[in-house]
N, C-alpha and C positions, 0 to 999 in steps of 0.2 A: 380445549375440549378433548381433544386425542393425549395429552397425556392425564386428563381426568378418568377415562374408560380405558382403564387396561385391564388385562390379565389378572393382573393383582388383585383388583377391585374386584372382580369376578369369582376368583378365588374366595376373598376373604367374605362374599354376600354368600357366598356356600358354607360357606364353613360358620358365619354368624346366623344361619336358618335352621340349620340343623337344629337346636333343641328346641326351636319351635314351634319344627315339621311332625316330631315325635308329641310333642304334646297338643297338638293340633290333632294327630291320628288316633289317641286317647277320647280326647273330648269328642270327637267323631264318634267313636265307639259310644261311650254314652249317652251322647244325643242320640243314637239312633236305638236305644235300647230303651229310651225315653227318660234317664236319668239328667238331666243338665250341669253341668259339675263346673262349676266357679274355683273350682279348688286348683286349678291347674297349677299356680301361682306357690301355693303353698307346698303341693307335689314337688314339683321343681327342685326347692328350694330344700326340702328334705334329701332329694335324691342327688343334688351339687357338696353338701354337707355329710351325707353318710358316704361317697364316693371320694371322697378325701380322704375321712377319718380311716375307713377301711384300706386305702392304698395307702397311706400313711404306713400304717401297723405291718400290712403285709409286705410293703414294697411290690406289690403288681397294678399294674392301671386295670387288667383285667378280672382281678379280684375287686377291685374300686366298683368295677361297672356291675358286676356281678350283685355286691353287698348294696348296690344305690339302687338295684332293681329291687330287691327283695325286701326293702326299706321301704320303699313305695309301696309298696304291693300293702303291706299290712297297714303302712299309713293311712294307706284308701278305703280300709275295712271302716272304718267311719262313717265315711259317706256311703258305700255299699251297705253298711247294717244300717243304718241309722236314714235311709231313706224307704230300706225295702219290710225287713221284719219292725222297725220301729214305727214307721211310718211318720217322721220328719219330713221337714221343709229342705230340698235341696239347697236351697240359698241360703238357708239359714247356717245350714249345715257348713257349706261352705266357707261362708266366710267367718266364722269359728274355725276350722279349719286352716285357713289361709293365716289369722292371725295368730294361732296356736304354734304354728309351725315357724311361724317369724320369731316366737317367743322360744321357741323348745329349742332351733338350732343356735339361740345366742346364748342361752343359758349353757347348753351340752358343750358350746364352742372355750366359754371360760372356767366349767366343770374340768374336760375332756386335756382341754391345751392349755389353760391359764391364761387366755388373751385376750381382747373384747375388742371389736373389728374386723382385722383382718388374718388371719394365721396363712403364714406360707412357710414351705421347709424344703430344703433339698431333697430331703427324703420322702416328700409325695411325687409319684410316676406320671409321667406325662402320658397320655394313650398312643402309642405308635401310630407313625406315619403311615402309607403304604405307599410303594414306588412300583408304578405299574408301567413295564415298556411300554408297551402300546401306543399307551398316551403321551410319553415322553418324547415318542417318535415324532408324533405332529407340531413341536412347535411350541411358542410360547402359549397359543390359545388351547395346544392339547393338555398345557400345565394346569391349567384352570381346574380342571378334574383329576390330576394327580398330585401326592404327597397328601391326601386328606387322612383322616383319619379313619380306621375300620368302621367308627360308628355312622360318618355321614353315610357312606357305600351301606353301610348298612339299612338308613333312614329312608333313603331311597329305593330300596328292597322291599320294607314295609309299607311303603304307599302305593305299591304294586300289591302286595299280598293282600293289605287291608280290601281294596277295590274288590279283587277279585274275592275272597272271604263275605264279602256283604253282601255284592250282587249275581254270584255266579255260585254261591252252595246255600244248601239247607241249613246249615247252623245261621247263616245272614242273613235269610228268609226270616228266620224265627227272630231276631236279634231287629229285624226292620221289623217284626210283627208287632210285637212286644211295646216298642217305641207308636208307633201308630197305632194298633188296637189292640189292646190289652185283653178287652173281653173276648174278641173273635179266637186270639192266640190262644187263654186257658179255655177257649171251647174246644182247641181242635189238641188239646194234652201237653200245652206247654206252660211248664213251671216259670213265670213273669219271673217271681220274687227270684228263686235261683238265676235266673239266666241273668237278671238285671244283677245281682249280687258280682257272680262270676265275670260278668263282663267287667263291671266298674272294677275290681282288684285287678284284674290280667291288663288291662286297659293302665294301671298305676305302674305297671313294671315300664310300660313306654315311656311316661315323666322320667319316671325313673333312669331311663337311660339320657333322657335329655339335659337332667341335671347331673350325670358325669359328663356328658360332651362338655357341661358349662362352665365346670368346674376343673375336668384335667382334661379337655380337648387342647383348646389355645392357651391356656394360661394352667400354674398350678398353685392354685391358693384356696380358701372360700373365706368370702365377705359377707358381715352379715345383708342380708336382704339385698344378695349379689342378685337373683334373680331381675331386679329392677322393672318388673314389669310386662315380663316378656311372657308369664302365664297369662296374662291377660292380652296379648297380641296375639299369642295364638286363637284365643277366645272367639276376637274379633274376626279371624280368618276363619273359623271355622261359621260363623254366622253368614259370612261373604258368600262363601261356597254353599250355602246349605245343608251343612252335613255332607257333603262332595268330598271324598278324600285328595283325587284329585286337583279340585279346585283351591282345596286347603292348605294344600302345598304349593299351588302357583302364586297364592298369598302370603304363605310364608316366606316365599324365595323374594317375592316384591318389599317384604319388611328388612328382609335379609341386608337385600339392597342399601333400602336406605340407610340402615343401619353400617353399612360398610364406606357409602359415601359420604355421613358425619364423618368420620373418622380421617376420609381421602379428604375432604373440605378443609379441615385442620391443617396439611399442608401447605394448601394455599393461602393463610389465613385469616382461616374464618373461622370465632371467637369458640372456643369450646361449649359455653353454653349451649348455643344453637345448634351445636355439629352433635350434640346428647339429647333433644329434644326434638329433633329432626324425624327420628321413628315414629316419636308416640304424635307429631304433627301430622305424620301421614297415616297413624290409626284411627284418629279424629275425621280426618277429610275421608277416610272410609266407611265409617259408619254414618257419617251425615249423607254422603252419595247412597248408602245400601238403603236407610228410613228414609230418604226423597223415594228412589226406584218404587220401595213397599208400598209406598203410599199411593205410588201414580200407576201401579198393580194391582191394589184393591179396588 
């Protein structure tokens, strides 16, 4: 059990949560703007794919992350038009969406490289480390939070800022108004259709960063439908919480987890199958415990 729970393992449930946490802090945003957005999945999965392609060409990870933002962003215009001046079905939308983007990064991936699967090359950047004394000072358990990448330090920044953005200023006043009462908010002068438009794009730039962490954080390649699933864990965290930024993130660190300890199971082992299905067994037993609670609360 003591050499199951290290450092390591701790380490790597951080660094596997991270583009979770970001797309967890998105669907936050537009749940709370009252958009529902299914799309995460497909976001992802754009922003892992243009985060390559673009560090590829440039050779900087930070141009990677940069061009995976701004990829998103427009990607999301979809969902942002097409729920708000269109007046579409968000789910429908979505998961057009989600399967569009499955399709567009495998087509652009043997347009772009010639490859079908997987493309890896020396020449895409890894996103730098960061080596903080501090943390280095304390030990193998201060290691756990150093050498990570800018974007998790980052992820974690935005879960502070998001909270405080929603429930402590007037733009998140208006952005909870919007999402709960739509007629109250365009009584009192606030444009629904813009602010829900605006959220849902800005809100795509966060996927967006989470599909470079996924793509040139730990590893530097992109697969197709390398996302596996994990737009839709965040989904589930974000239902767990409530729209809780907070709480979206203590779900994601708990997916993070298990995700970290398939992988430490393997080790000892235990069949690969299981140690890859191990996640989405513990998204399952989350949404069956969240519909029991609902139910025994209504």
């Amino acid at each position: 059990m003591i050499d199951l729970i290290s450092p390591f393992l701790i380490y790597s449930a951080i660094q596997a949560a991270t583009p979770l946490l970001l797309a967890a802090m998105a669907g936050v945003f537009c749940s709370r703007v009252g958009v529902f957005n299914m799309a995460l999945e497909g976001q992802m999965l754009v922003g892992a794919f243009v985060a390559v392609a673009a560090g590829y060409f440039t050779h900087n990870a930070y141009a990677g992350i940069a061009a995976a933002m701004v990829g998103t962003m427009v990607f999301s215009v979809i969902l942002a038009a097409g729920s708000t001046w269109f007046r579409g079905n968000p789910v429908v939308l979505c998961i057009g969406m989600n399967l569009l983007a499955s399709g567009m990064t495998a087509y652009f991936l043997r347009l772009v490289f010639g490859v079908s699967g997987t493309f890896t090359n020396p020449a895409i950047p890894l996103i730098p480390r960061l080596s903080l004394p501090g943390l280095a000072a304390l030990g193998p358990w201060g290691a756990v939070l150093n050498n990570q990448t800018a974007v998790t330090y980052v992820s974690w920044l935005i879960v502070v800022l998001c909270t405080i953005l929603l429930f402590r200023t007037p733009i998140g006043l208006r952005i909870r108004g919007a999402g709960e009462n739509p007629e109250a908010a365009v009584a009192l002068g606030v444009d629904v259709d813009k602010l829900q438009f605006a959220t849902v794009v800005v809100s795509g730039a966060l996927v967006g960063l989470g599909g470079a962490q996924l793509s040139l954080g730990a590893v530097t390649l992109f697969s197709e439908d390398m996302t596996a699933g994990r737009g839709w864990i965040a989904l589930v965290a974000i239902m767990l919480a409530r729209d809780n930024p907070v709480g979206a993130a203590l779900a994601c660190l708990l997916f993070g987890l298990t995700d970290a300890l398939g992988l430490r199971l393997q080790s000892f082992g235990l069949p690969n199958q299981i140690a890859t299905i191990l996640p989405y067994v513990i998204t399952l037993v989350a949404l069956v415990a969240f519909a029991k609670r609902k139910r025994q609360l209504a």
